[in-house]
C-alpha positions in Angstrom: 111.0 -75.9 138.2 112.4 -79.0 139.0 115.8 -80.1 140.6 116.0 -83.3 138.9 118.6 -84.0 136.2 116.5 -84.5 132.8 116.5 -87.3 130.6 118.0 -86.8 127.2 118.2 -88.4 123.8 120.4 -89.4 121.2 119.8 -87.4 117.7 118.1 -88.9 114.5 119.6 -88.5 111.0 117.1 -88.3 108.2 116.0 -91.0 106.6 112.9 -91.9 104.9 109.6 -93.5 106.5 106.9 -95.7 105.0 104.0 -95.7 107.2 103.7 -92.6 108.4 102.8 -90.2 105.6 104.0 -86.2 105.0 101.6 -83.2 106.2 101.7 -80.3 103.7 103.3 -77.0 105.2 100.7 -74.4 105.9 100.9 -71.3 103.2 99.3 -68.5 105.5 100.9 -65.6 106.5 101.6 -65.3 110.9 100.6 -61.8 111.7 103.1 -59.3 112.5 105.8 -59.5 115.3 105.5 -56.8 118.4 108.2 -54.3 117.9 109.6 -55.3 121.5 112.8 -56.9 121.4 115.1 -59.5 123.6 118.1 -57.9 125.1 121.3 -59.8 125.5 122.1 -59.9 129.2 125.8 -59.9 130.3 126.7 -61.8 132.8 130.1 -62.1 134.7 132.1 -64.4 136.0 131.2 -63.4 139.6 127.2 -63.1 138.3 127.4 -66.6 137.4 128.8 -67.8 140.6 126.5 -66.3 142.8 123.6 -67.7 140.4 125.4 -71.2 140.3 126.0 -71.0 144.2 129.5 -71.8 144.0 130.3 -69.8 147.5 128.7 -67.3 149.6 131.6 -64.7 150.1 134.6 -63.9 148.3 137.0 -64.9 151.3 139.2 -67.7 149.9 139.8 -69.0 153.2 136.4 -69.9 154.1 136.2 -72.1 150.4 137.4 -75.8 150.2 140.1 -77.0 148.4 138.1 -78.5 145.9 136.1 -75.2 145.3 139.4 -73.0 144.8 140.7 -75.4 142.3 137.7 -75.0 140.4 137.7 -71.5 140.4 141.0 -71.4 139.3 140.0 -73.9 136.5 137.8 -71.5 135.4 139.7 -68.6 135.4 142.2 -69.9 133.1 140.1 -71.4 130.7 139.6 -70.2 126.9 136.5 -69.5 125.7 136.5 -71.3 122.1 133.2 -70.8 120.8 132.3 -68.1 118.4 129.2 -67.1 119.7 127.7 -67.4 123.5 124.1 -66.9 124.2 123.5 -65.4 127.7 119.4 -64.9 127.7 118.7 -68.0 130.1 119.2 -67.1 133.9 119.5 -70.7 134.6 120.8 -74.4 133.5 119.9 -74.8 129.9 118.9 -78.5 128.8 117.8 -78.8 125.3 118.9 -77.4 122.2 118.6 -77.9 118.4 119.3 -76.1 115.1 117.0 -75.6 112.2 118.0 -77.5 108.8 118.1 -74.7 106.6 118.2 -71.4 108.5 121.2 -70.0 111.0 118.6 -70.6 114.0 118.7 -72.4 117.2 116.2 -73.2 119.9 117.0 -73.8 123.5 115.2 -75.0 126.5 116.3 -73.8 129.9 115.2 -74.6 133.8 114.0 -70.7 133.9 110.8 -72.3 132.3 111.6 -69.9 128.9 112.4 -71.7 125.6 114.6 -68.9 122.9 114.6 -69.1 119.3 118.1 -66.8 118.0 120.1 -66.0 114.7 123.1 -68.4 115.5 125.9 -65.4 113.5 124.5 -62.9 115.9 122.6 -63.9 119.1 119.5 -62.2 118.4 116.6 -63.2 119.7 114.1 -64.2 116.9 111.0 -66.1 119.0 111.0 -65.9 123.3 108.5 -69.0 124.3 106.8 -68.5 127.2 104.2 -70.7 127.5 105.9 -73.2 129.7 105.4 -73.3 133.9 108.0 -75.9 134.2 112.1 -76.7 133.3 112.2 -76.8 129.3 113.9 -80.4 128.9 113.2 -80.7 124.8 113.1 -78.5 122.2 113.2 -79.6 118.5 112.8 -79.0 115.3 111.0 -81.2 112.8 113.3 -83.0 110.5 112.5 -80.9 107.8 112.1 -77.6 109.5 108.7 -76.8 108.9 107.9 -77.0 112.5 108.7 -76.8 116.5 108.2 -78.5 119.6 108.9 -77.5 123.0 108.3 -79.7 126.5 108.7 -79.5 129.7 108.8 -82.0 132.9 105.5 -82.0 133.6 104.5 -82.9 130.6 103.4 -79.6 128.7 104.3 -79.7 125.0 103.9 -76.7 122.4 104.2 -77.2 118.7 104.4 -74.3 116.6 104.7 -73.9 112.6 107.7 -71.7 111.6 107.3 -69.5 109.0 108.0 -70.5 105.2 109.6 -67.2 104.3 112.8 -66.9 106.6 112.6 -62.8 107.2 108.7 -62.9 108.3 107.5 -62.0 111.1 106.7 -63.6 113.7 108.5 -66.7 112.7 106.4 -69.0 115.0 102.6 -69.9 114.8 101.3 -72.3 117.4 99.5 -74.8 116.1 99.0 -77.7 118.8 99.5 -78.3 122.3 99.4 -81.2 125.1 99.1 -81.9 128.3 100.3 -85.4 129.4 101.8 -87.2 132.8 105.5 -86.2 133.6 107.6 -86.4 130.4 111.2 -88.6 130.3 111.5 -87.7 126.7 110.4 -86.1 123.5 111.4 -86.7 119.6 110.3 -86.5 116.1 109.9 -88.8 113.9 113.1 -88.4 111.6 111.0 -88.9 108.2 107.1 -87.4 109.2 105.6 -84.9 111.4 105.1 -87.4 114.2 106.0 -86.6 117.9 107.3 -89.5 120.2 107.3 -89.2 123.9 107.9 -91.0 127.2 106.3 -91.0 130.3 107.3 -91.9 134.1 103.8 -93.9 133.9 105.6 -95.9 131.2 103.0 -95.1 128.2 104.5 -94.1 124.9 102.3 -91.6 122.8 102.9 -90.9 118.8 100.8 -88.1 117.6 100.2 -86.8 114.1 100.5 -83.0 113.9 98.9 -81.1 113.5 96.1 -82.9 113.5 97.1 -84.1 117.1 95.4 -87.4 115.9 97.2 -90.3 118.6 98.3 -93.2 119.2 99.3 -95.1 122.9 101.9 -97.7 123.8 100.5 -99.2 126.7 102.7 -99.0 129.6 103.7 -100.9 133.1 103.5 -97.9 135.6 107.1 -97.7 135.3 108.6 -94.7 133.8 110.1 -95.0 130.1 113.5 -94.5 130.5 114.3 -94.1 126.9 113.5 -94.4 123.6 114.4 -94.8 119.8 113.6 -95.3 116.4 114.8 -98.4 114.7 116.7 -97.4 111.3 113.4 -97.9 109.2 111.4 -95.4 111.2 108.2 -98.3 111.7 109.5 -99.6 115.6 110.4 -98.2 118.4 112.5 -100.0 121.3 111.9 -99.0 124.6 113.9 -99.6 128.2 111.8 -99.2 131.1 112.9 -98.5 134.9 111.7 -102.2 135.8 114.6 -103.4 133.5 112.5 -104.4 130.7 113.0 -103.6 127.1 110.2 -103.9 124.1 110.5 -103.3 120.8 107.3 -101.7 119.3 105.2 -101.6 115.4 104.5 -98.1 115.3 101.6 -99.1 113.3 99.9 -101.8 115.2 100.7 -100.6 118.3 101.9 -104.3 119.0 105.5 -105.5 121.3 107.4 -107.4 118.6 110.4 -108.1 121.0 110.6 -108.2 124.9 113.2 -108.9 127.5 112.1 -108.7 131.1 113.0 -110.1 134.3 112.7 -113.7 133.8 114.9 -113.5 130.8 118.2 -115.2 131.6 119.8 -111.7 130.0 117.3 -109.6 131.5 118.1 -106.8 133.5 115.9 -106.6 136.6 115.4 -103.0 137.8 117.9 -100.4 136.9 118.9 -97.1 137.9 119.7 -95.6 134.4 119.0 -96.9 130.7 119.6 -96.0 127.4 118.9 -97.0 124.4 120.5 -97.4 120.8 119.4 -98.6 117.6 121.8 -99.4 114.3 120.5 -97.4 111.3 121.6 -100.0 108.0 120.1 -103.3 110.1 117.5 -104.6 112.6 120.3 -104.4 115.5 120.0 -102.7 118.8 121.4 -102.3 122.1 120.3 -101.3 125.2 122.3 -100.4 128.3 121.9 -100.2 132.1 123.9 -97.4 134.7 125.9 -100.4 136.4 127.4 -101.2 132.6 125.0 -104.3 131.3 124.7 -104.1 127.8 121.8 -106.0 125.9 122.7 -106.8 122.2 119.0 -107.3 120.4 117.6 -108.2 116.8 113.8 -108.1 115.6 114.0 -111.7 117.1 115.2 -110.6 120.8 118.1 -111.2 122.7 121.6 -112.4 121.0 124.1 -111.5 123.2 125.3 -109.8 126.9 128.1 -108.3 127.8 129.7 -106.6 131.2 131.6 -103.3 130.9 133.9 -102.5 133.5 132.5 -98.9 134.0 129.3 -97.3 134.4 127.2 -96.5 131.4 125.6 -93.0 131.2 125.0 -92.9 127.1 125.7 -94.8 124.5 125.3 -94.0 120.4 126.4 -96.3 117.4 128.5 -94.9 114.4 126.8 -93.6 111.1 126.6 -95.7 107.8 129.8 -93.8 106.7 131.9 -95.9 109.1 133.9 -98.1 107.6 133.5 -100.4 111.3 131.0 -101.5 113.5 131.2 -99.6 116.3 129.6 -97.9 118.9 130.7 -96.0 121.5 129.6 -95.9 125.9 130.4 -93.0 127.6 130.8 -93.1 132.2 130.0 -91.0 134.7 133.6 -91.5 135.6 134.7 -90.0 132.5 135.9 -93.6 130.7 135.0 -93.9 127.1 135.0 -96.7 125.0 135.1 -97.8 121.5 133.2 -101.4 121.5 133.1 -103.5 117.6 129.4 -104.9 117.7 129.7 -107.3 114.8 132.3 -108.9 117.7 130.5 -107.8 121.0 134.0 -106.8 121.8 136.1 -104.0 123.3 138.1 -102.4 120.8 139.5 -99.2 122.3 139.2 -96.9 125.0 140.0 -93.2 124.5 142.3 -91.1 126.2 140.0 -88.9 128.1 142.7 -85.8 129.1 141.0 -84.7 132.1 140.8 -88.0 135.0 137.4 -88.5 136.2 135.4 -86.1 134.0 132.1 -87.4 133.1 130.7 -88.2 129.8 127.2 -86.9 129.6 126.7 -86.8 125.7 128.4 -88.8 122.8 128.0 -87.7 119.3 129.6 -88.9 116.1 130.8 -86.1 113.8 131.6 -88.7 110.9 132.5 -92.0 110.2 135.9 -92.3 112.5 135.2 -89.5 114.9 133.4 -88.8 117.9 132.6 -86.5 120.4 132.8 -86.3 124.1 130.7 -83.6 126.2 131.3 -83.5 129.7 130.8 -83.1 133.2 133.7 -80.3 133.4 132.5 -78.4 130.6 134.7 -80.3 127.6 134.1 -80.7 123.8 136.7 -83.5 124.1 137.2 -85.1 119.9 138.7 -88.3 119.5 139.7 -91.0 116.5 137.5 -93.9 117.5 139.9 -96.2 115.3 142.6 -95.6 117.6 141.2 -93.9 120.7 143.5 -90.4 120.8 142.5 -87.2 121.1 142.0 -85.0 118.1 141.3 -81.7 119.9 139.3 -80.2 122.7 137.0 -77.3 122.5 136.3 -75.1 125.7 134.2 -72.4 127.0 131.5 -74.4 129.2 132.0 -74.4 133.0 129.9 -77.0 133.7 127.9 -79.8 132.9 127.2 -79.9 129.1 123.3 -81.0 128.7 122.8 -81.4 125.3 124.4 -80.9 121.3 123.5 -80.3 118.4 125.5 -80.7 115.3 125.3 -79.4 111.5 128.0 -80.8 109.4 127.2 -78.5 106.2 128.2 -75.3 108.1 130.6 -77.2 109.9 128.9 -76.1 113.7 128.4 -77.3 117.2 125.7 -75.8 119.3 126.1 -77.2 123.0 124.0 -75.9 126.3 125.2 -76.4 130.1 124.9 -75.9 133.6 126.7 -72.4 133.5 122.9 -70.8 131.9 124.4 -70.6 128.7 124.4 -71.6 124.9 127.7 -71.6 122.4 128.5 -72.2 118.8 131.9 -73.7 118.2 132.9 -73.7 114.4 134.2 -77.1 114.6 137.9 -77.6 113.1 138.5 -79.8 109.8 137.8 -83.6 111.2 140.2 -85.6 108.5 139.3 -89.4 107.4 
């Protein structure tokens, strides 16, 4: 395991791709499941403190200010979510539900990756194949398969089962071993795996053929990456500042902005990446609050926030506006129209200082907040107030996953554990 923080990325919607072509589902039947099943561990309070190291004793006197408040803050808190998965003994980092069936994976720093029934709990699939923290986990757009990788660079794929009650419900089909991984996606139209390295290549493998491709890199680690709103590029932001913009199918840079660009970055601490789905538009953004506004062509536009930029993510097709929303470490968020490269709101973050790890948009007008203290914080991006909050986390949310038909959020965290939230009605 590692104590580094893992990258994460922003989620796809589907869409449909042109160069990369469909692989038909395998029809064979997995062989039977071992009659050995996962047990739901409880853990309390005072378990999860001693895992989490919050303090050696349980003499208040010896504990800092700081430390009692947060104790209290947890004590008083209400638990919101209708469902909380305790199998992971420690920080939990990826997540994702499957399209059609009640099942979510997650990916945790106890090297163990879970497949469970999202009504129950019950474990479905325990993945132990990893020797390393479990940073992605992911099913394929259209459910017919999983991936699973870890820091150093070990990645599982396995074909779930066509008939939802067979047993076992996982197959593996492929594996890889590659450098240190940054990050790890699918393709949002094919089954094709995308992933980032902290030697800077990109690979793009077929499954399960396993058949590759390589976007050359610097020997700087790929920050972060995303697929333009076509599915055929890919723009990039490495660690040395610079950004590409990649043909998936010639392997060739269409775009680049490095150092001796006038809008360049120069080296950077953090980057993230974010590309508009309806138009060749993108922006990428830098950890002291740069942001780069790009087209197929390069460069149009730069801008300086005032805060910090941990992630960024623009709003669906459905919006009405062109906006996007940044998200601080110092818990700032802001609503920014692109078609202006201007500030138009900032939201009303109810807790000061709380960090924004994750931004998701639940609709056109709406978007969500995870952060550092454990919030599901829901604003109105047209206006910037707060719709509702959703609690239950203690700590650092890692990573969500959303599924607007059933109307559920699945979000993972520091505190080892996994919740569903049955998200309230949204309105316009």
């Amino acid at each position: 395991m590692r104590d580094n923080t893992p990258p994460h990325r922003p989620d796809f919607e589907d869409g449909d791709d042109e160069i990369l072509e469909e692989i038909e589902l395998d029809a064979n039947a997995a062989p039977p499941l071992d009659d050995d099943e996962d047990e739901l561990e409880e853990v309390t309070l005072e378990q999860l403190e001693a895992r989490l190291g919050i303090h050696d004793d349980d003499d208040d006197d010896d504990m800092d200010e700081e430390s009692i408040r947060d104790r209290e803050r947890i004590a008083n808190m209400k638990d919101d979510a209708v469902l909380t998965f305790r199998n992971h003994t420690a920080p939990v980092f990826a997540c994702s539900m499957h399209p059609q069936y009640s099942w979510a994976v997650t990916g945790s720093e106890d090297d163990l990756a879970f497949v469970w029934d999202t009504s129950s709990g019950e474990v479905l699939y325990k993945i132990t194949d990893h020797k390393d923290t479990v940073t992605e986990a992911h099913f394929s757009h259209d459910g017919a398969y999983l991936v699973t990788g870890d820091l150093a660079g070990e990645i599982n794929v396995f074909k779930v089962s066509e008939v939802r009650e067979e047993r076992p419900i996982l197959t593996k089909v492929w594996e890889y071993s590659m450098s240190d991984m940054s990050w790890l996606f699918w393709h949002r139209g094919a089954h094709v795996l995308l992933a980032g390295s902290d030697t800077g290549e990109v690979y793009v493998w077929r499954i399960p053929s396993g058949d590759c491709k390589i976007l050359a890199g610097q020997g700087e680690r790929c920050e972060s990456g995303e697929l333009s709103g076509d599915g055929k590029k890919l723009l990039t932001a490495y660690m040395n500042g610079v950004v590409k913009l990649w043909d998936l199918k010639t392997c060739q840079v269409l775009m680049e902005v490095n150092e001796q660009h006038p809008m360049g970055f120069g080296e950077v601490t953090h980057a993230v990446v974010a590309c508009e789905l309806d138009s060749p538009f993108y922006i990428c953004a830098e950890g002291g609050g740069k942001l780069l506004f790009c087209t197929n062509s390069g460069p149009v536009s730069v801008v300086q926030s005032e805060h910090g930029i941990e992630c960024i993510a623009f709003a669906p097709a459905s919006s009405d506006l062109k906006l996007f929303a940044c998200g601080s470490l110092d818990g700032h968020i802001s609503i920014w129209d692109y078609s202006k490269y201007s500030l138009r709101t900032v939201c009303e973050n109810p807790v000061p200082n709380d960090g924004v790890l994750r931004l998701k948009w639940l609709n056109g007008n709406t978007i969500l907040a995870a952060t550092s203290n454990g919030n599901l914080n829901v604003f109105d991006a047209r206006t910037g107030s707060l719709k509702f909050t959703l609690t239950g986390h203690y700590y650092h949310i890692y990573e969500l996953a959303y599924k607007p038909l059933d109307n559920l959020l699945l979000s993972v965290s520091e505190d080892t554990t996994a919740k569903i939230f049955k998200v309230p009605p949204l309105g316009d």
